[in-house]
N, C-alpha and C positions, 0 to 999 in steps of 0.2 A: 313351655316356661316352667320352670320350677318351681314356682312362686304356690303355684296346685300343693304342693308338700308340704307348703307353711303353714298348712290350713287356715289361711286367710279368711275372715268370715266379712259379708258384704259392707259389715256395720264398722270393719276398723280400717285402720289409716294402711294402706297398701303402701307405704314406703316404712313406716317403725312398726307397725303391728297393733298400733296403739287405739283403744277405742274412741271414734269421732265423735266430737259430742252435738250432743243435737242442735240442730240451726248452723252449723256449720256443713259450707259449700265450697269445699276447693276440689278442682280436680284438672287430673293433666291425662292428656292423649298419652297412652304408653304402648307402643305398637299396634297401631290404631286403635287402641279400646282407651275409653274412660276408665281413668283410676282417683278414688276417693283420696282424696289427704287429710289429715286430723287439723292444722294449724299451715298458717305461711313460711312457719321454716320449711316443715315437709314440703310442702308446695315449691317452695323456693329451690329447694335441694334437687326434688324429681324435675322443675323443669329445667335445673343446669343439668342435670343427667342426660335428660331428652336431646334438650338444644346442640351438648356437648358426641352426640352419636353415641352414646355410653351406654345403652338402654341393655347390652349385653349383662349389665349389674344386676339386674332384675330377671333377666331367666337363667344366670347361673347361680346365685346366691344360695347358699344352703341354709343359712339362719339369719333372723334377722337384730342389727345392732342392740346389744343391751340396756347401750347410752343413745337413743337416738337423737337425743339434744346436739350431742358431740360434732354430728354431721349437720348440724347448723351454723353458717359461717356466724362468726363472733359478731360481726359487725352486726347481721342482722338480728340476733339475739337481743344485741344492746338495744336496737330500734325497737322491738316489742315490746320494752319496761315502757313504752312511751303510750301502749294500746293500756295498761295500768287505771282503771277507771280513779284511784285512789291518785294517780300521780295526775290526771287531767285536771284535774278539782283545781289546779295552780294557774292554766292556758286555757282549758278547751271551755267553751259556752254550748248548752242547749239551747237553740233556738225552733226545737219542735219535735215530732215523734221521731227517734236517730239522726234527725237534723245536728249537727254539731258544726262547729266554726272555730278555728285557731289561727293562732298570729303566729307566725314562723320567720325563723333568720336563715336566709340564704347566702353560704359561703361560694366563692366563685364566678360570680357576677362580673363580669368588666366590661359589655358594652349591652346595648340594646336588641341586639342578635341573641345574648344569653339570656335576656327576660322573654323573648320572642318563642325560643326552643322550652323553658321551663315550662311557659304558660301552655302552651300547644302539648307540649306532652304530657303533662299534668292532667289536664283536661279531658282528654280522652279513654282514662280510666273509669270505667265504669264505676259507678258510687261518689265519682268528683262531683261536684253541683257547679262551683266554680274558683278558681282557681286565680286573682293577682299579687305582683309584683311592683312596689315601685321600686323604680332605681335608683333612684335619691339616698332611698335607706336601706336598699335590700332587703325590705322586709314583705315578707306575705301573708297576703289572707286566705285560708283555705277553708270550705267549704263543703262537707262529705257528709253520702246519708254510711254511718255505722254500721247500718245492717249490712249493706252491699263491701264495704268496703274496710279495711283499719286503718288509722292515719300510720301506723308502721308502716302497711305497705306504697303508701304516699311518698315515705319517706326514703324505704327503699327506690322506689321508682325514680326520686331524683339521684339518687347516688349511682343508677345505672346506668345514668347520661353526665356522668363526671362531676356535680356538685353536691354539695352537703346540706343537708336543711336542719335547723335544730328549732326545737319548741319557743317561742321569744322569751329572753327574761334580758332585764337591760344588765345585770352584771356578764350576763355571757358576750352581751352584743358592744359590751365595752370592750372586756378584755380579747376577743375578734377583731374589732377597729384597732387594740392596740396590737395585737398578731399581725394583721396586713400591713398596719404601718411599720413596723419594726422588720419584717420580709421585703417591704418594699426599698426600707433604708438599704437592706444589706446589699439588695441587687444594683441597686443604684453604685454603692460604693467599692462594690466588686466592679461594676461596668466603670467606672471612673478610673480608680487605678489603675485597670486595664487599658483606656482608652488615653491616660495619659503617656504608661510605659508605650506603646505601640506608637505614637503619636512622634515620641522625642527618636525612636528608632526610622519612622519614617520619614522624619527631618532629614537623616544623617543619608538616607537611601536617597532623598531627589536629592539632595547637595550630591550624594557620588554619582548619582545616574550623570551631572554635568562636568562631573569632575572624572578623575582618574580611577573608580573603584572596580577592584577587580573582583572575579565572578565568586570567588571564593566567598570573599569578606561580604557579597550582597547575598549568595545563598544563606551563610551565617544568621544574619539581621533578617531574614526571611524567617527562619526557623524559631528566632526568638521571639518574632513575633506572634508567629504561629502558637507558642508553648503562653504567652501573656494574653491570647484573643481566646484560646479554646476556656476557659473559665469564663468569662463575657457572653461564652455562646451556651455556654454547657448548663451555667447555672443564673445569670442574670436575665438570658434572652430564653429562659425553657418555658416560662409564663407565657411567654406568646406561641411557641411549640404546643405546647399542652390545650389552650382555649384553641387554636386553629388545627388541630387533629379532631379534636372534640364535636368541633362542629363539622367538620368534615364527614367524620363517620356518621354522623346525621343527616349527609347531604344538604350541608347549609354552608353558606360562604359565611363566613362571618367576619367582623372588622381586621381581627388578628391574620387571616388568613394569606391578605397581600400582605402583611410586612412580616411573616414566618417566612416568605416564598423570598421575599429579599434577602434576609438576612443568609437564610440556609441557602442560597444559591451564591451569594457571594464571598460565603465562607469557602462551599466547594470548591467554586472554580480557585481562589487561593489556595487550599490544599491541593490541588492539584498542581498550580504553579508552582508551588514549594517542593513540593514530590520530585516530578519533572523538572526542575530546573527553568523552565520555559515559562515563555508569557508574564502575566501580571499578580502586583497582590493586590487586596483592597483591606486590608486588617484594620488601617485606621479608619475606611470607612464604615467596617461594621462594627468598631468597637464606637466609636462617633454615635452613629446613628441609634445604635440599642443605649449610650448612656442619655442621650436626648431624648428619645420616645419614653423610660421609665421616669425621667425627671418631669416630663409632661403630664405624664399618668398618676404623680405620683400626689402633683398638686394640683391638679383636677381632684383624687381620691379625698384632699386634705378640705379642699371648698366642698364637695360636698359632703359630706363630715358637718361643717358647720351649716350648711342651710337647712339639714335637718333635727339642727339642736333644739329646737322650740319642744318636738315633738318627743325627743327622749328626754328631755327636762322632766316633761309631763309625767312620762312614767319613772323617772327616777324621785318621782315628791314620795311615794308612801315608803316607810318606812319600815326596816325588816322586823324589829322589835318594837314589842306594848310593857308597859307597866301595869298588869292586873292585880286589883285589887281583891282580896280574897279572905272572907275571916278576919279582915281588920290588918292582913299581912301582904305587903310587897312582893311580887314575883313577876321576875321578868322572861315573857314569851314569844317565840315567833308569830308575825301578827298573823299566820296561815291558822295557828292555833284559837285565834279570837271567837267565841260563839254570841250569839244574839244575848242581851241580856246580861252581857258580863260589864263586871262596872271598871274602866281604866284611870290610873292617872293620867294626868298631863304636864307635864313639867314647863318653866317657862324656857321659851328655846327651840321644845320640842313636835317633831310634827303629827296634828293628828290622827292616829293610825286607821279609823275607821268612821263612818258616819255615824252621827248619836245625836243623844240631847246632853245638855251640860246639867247635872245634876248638884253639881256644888262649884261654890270658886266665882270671882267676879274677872274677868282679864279682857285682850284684844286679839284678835288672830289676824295674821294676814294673808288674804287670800286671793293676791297678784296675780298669779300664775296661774289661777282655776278661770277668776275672772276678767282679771287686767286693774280691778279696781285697787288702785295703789295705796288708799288710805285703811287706818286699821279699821276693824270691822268689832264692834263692842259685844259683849257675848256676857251672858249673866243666867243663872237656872231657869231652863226650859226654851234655853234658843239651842238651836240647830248648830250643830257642827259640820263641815266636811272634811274626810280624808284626806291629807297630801294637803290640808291649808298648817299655817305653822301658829305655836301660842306664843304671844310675845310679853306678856308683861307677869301674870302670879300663876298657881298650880289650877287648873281645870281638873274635875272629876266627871266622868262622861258614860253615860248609858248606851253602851254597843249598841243601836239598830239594823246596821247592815255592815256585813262584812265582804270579804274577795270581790267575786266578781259584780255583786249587786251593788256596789258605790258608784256615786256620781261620779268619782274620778276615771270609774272602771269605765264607764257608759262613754265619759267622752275621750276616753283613748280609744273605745272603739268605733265611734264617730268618728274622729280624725284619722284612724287607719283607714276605713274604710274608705274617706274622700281622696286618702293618696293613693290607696291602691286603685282607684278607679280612673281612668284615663279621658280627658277630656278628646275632643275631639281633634283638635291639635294633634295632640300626643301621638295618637290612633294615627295617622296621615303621617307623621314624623316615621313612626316604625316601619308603617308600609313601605315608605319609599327610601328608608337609610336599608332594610333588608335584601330591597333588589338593589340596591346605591355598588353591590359588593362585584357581583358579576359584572357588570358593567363596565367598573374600572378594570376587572381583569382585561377584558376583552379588549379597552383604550390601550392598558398596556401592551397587550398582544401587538394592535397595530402600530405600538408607536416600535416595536422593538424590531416589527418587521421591516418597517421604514427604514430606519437606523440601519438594518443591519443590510438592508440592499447599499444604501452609500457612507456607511463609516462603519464598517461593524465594530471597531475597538471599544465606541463612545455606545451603544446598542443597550447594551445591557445594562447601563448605567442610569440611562435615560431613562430607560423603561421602569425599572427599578423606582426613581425619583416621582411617577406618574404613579406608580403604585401605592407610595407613604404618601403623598399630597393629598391624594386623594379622599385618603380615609375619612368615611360620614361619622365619626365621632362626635363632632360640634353639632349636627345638625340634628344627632339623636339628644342631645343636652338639652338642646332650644327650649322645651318648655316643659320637660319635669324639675329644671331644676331651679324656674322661673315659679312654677307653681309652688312648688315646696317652699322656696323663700316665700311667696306672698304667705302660703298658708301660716305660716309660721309666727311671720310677722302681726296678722289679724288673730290668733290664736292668741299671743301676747297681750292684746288690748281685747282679751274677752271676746271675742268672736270665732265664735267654732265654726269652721267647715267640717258638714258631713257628707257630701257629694262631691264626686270628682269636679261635674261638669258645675258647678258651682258659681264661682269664679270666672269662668269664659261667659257665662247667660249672665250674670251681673255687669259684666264692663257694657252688656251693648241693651242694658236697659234703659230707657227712657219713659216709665211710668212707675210710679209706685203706690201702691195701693196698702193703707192704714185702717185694722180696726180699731174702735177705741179704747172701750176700756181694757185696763191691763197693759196696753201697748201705748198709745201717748199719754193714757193718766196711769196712774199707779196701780189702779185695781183692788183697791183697799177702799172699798164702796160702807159706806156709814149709811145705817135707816137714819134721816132726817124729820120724816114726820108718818104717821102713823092715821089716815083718816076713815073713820068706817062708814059703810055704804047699808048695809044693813042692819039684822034687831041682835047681832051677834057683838057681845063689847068686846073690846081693842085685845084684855089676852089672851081670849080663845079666838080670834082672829091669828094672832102670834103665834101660838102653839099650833095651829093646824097649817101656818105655810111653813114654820120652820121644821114639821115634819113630813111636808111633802119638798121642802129643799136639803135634806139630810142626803142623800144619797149621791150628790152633786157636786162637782169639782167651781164652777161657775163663781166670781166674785161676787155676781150678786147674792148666790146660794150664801156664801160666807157673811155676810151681812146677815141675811132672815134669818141664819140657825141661831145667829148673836142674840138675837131678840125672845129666848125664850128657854131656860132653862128645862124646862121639861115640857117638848115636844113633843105633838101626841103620835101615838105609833099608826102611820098610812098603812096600809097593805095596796098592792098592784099600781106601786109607782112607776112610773113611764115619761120618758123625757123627751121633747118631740125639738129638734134641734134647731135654734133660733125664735124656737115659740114659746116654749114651758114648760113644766111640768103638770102634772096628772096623776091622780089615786084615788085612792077609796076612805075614809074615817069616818067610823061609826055606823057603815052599810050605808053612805051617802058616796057620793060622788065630788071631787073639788077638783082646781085648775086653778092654776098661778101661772102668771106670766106675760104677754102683750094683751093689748088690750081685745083684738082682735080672736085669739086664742081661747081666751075667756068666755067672751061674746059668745062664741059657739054653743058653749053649756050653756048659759045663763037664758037663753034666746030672748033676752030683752036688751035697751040702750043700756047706755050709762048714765045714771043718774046727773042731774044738772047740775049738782050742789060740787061736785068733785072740781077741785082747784088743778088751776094752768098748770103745767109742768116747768114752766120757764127752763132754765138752764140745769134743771134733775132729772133723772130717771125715775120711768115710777114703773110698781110690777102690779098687778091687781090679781086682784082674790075674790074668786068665784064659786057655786053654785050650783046643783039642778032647782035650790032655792032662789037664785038668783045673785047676785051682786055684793061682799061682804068687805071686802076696805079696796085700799088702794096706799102702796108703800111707795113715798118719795126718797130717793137716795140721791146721796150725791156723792162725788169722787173729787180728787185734785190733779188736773193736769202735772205731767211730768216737768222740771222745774228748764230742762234742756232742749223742751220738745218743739219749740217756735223756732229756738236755734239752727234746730236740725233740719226743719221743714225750707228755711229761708236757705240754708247752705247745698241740700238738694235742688231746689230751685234755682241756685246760681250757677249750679252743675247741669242743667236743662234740663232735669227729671222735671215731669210736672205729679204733684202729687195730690192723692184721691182721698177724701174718707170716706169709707164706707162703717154703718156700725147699726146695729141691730135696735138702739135705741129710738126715739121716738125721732121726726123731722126737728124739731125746735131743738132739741138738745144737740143735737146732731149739727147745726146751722148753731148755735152759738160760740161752740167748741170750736167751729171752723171758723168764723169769726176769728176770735181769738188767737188762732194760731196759724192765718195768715194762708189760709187753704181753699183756693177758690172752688173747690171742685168735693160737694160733699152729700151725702147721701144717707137720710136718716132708714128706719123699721126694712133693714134690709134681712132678710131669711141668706141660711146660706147657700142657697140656692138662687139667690138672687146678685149674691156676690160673684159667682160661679159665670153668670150670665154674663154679668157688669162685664170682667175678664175679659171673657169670649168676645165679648162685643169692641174694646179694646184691641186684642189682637188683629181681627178682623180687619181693623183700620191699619193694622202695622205695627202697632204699639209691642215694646217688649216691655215685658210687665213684671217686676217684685211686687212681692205678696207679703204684708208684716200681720203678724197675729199672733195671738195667745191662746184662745181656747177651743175646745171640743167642735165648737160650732167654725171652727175656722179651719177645721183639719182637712172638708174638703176642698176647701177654694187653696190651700197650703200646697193638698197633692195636687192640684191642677194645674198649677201656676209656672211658668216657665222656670223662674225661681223665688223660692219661698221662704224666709225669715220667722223663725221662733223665738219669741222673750223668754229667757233662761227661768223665770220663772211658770212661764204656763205650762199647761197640761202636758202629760205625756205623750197624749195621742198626737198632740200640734208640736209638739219637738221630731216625734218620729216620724212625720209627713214634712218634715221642710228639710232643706236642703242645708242649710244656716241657722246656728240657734246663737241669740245676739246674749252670754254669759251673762255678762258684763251689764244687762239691762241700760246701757246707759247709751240714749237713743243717739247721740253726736258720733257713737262708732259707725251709726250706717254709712253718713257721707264719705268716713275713710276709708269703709268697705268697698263704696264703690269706686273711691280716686285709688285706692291699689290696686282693685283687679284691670281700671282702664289701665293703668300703668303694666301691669304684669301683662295685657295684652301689648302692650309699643313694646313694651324689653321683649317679647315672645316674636316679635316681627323686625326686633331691631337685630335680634341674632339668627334669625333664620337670615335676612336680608344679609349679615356679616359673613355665614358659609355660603352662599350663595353667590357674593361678590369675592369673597377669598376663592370659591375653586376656579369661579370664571376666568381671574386672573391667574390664578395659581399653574392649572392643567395647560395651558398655551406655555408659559414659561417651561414648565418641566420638561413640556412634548420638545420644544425646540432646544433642550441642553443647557436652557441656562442659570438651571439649579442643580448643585448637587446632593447626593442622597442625602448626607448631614443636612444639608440645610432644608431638606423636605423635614425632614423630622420634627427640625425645629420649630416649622412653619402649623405641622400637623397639632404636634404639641400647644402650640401660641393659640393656633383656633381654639382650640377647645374650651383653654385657659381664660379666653378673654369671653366665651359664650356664657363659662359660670360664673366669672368675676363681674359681669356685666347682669347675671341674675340676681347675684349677692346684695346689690343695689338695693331693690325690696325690700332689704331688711331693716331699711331707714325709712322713716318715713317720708 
């Protein structure tokens, strides 16, 4: 090889010359030996060379390209702005050491067989972690370690299986929706014209077949037919060409594939007829059946469009531009530009750009569409704002706290993608069986043609044909993505986030639910009520040493003790023991706050006699290696809806539990009150965990509702699990559901939609199911023809998403 001449040295790139830089690992077999590449163009280029038998390039070459960019196809050039750490800052998240994760739009999706092929091949790239699609929105969640891998070459890898992926941003995924629809119109209206000129030609041809027309004047109206159908086939019908080559060359049947094989088979055999003079045409029925199969597609493509509007709503609230205030002067920037600390106007009208505090200005925001909670929300300096909620009444002045992708808005669009991208279990069983659904019908058709063609062959190919469009599992792959999306969509509206796929399917067939209290049926805005001391330490050095051992603590009750003491004394080896209390060190002493039991431990003595009932408060006590030092009674207010909700569960058969950490009395009174037979006070969460287990075990399918730290593990264990929009972070990231909208009356609705999205999920699988059973006997025995398969194929589908659309009412 010549390549010896270049003096090539081990350390640069064997296709440019170029030096590899370190930590970079590409390399391609180049007549049998390993050769280093610098980047994935090189990569890309040597292995079209290899693949292409070309490898003669490489031992005749006398020098090497001066531009080796040049030899980088453009396309893939473009995809590497996209490996840009400066341009990910916009899509991609870190979620750990080269952990990264992006949401991506995939163009060329049209049935379930193309989520099937992307997903599979995506997947088995080395450096994928993981890899979904829903088909509802086309959108994806990808999942790649960096090191192994770039999301350029991701991106290439889809484009080598015939579709296009781009980074999400909802202006592109607009103007995309409006590109297919506007290609879909034209094919539609090209196939119509068509189908109408051909149509009024083949009137005039069966009137003369009865009549006197001679051969002349029928080859004529053959030809002109011929010249008004090739546009219908060339350019309205190459959509279905294009997806059933695609999957072809992959060794997959896909939906397009039986009615490519119709179309292109009965256009042939026409041209030949026309050619030849002999035999038959079928012009009107392949201009018929392609303007009927795109009219079907096109409004199936248009519903869903809408069942996923909830969710680019979401991401269409932030807004591209801020008003930064700066030196006392106006300047308006892209909100990508926003930094922590920068102070923005608010104008009334306007939405606002990033989470903060309101530092000046008294107004209302409405924040609907984060929560579902319809009324304005009043906002005055030092309340909270969120991104993507709108100002409605004077100008807000607001202190940047988080920007891009650290916004609550950010967190719960990626919540919500990730419950669509994840496939419940339905879904999973839908794909399986609509993927082999394809051979299958070839095979029907094989034997309905051979049939035919032993006793009628004229009618043979028609028949077979009609078995082939009938047939298509298109409807049956609808059944329940696009069942789920509308429900999702729907409960998204009224503040209830889905973040798990299977979400939805484990709440319609729950029958228990399980309540902690505070936070979740009261407010969690816990007030110290009385303050009694137990030992020689007076009430505000009792004060200061719990509100500095609850400093460190997310806990309502924590928020409460720190209230109580403006200058807490500083703990060292604070320790929080989950469900019990906390623990540390002041003053080279030892302290414990928390159950009474917890306490106990240090203290190794009772509890004094003189300490008052707890009746209907929580109380936390403060302890000792001295012994025993107050004990704080607090109290809370139940949620003003939360009897409501309990009674309206209950009339749904759910039987509902409290479980809550607090004492048995307080515990048993709250239940009491809110009409819950079934309640359990000083529970650890570990004891809640058990509660569960012990429940399943009898059958029960169980919701789990909670707010805090201490409820994250009974959250993760739980078949399905509910977060109040307000609690902790750990108890949002562990549940499946986080209830926005805090407003406990949406659980009932939560659960009468997902029962409902299961009946519509079983009312359209049952609709193709009885559509083919009757459908396939009629086609087999001739008494549909290929138009009216079309029709038939089309109407399925139609009435699968129009029947999921339902959902979006309540």
């Amino acid at each position: 090889m010549s390549d010896t001449s270049l003096h090539l040295a081990s350390s640069d790139c064997f296709h440019c010359g170029q030096p590899i830089p370190p930590g970079t690992h590409y390399s391609v077999d180049i007549d049998e030996e390993s050769r280093e590449m610098c980047c994935t163009g090189c990569h890309a280029v040597a292995t079209a060379i290899v693949d292409n038998n070309l490898t003669d390039y490489y031992r005749f070459r006398t020098k090497i390209s001066d531009k080796p960019d040049d030899l980088v196809p453009e396309a893939l050039r473009q995809l590497q702005v996209y490996d840009s750490p400066d341009l990910q800052k916009s899509f991609v998240r870190e979620t750990g050491a080269n952990i990264r994760e992006a949401s991506l739009i995939l163009e060329g999706i049209v049935c379930a067989a193309c989520v099937w092929l992307n997903e599979h091949h995506v997947r088995q790239l080395d450096g994928v972690l993981d890899f979904r699609i829903n088909y509802s929105t086309h959108r994806a969640t990808l999942k790649w370690d960096n090191e192994r891998l770039h999301l350029s070459q991701v991106l290439q890898a889809i484009s080598e299986i015939g579709y296009h992926a781009h980074p999400f941003d909802p202006r592109r995924l607009e103007s995309l929706q409006k590109k297919e629809k506007s290609a879909a119109l034209r094919r539609i209206a090209i196939a119509g014209l068509g189908m109408m000129q051909v149509m009024m030609i083949a009137i005039a041809m069966y009137i003369g077949a009865v009549s006197d027309m001679d051969t002349g004047m029928r080859d004529f109206l053959r030809w002109i037919s011929l010249v008004m159908t090739i546009p219908v086939v060339f350019y309205s019908a190459r959509v279905f060409f294009t997806s059933a080559w695609r999957d072809l060359r992959r060794g997959r049947f896909g939906m397009d594939v039986p009615v490519s094989l119709g179309i292109g088979i009965a256009f042939t055999a026409s041209v030949w007829a026309t050619f030849t003079g002999g035999g038959e045409v079928y012009f009107d029925s392949v201009t018929m059946f392609t303007f009927f199969l795109l009219t079907g597609r096109y409004l199936e493509m248009a519903a869903r469009h809408k069942s996923g509007q909830v969710a680019e709503e979401l991401v269409r609230l932030m807004p591209a531009t801020a008003t930064r205030l700066r030196d006392g002067a106006q300047e308006v920037i892209p909100v990508s530009q926003l930094e922590l600390g920068d102070h923005v106007l608010i104008k009334p009208g306007e939405v606002v750009p990033a989470d903060g505090v309101v530092t000046d200005g008294t107004s209302s925001t409405n924040e609907a569409l984060l929560t579902g909670e319809s009324l304005p929300c009043h906002k005055q300096p030092g309340d909270a704002l969120v991104g993507g909620t709108v100002n409605m009444e004077s100008p807000l002045t607001m202190r940047v706290d988080k920007v891009g992708d650290s916004t609550v808005l950010a967190a719960i669009i990626r919540l919500l993608e990730r419950a669509q991208a994840e496939k419940p279990e339905l879904a999973r069983l839908a794909e399986k069986v609509a993927s082999r659904f394809v051979p299958l019908i070839l095979l029907t058709a094989a034997a309905v043609f051979a049939w035919w063609y032993q006793h009628q062959p004229s009618e043979a190919f028609w028949i077979a044909l009609s078995v082939l469009v009938i047939t298509c599992p298109c409807a049956f792959s609808l059944a329940t993505p696009t069942a789920l999306t509308a429900a999702t969509g729907l409960l998204t509206s009224k503040g209830v986030l889905t973040t798990r796929g299977h979400a939805l399917e484990t709440l319609a067939r729950v029958n228990h639910i399980i309540f902690d209290k505070t936070g979740t049926l009261s407010h969690g805005h816990l007030e110290v009520v009385d303050v009694q001391t137990l030992g020689a330490e007076p009430v505000q050095v009792c004060q200061q040493i719990a509100a500095g051992l609850e400093m460190a603590s997310e806990h309502p009750v924590a928020h409460a003790i720190v209230r109580l003491s403006d200058t807490p004394a500083t703990v060292s080896d604070l320790m929080a023991e989950s469900g019990r209390g906390v623990k540390g060190v002041y003053a080279g002493k030892h302290y414990r706050l928390g159950t009474h039991t917890f306490v106990a431990e240090l203290t190794g003595c009772p509890l004094p006699d003189k300490v008052s009932a707890a009746g209907d408060r929580s109380q936390v006590f403060l302890g000792s290696t001295d012994g025993w030092l107050a004990v704080f009674s607090l109290a809370d207010q139940l949620r003003a809806e939360a009897a409501q909700m309990v009674e309206e569960l209950q009339a749904q058969g759910v039987t509902v539990t409290l479980l809550s950490g607090d004492s048995p009395s307080v515990v048993a009174a709250v239940a009491q009150q809110l009409g819950i037979a079934h309640a359990h006070g000083g529970q650890l969460p570990a004891d809640k965990l058990a509660y569960m287990h012990h429940l399943q075990a009898q059958g029960a399918v169980v919701a789990m509702v909670g707010d805090g730290v201490n409820d994250a593990p009974v959250l993760a264990g739980a078949p399905v699990s509910i977060a109040m929009g307000s609690g902790s972070q750990l108890a949002q990231a562990s549940a499946d559901m986080v209830l926005l909208s805090e407003n406990l009356r949406q659980l009932p609705l939560a659960v009468r939609t997902s029962r409902r999205m299961q009946t519509i999920i079983k009312q359209n699988f049952l609709w193709t199911i009885a559509y083919n059973l009757l459908a396939i006997p009629l086609a087999a025995t001739g008494m549909i023809a290929p138009w009216m398969a079309a029709i038939g194929m089309s109407a399925s589908s139609l009435v699968v998403v129009l029947n999921s659309l339902r959902l979006k009412n309540e």
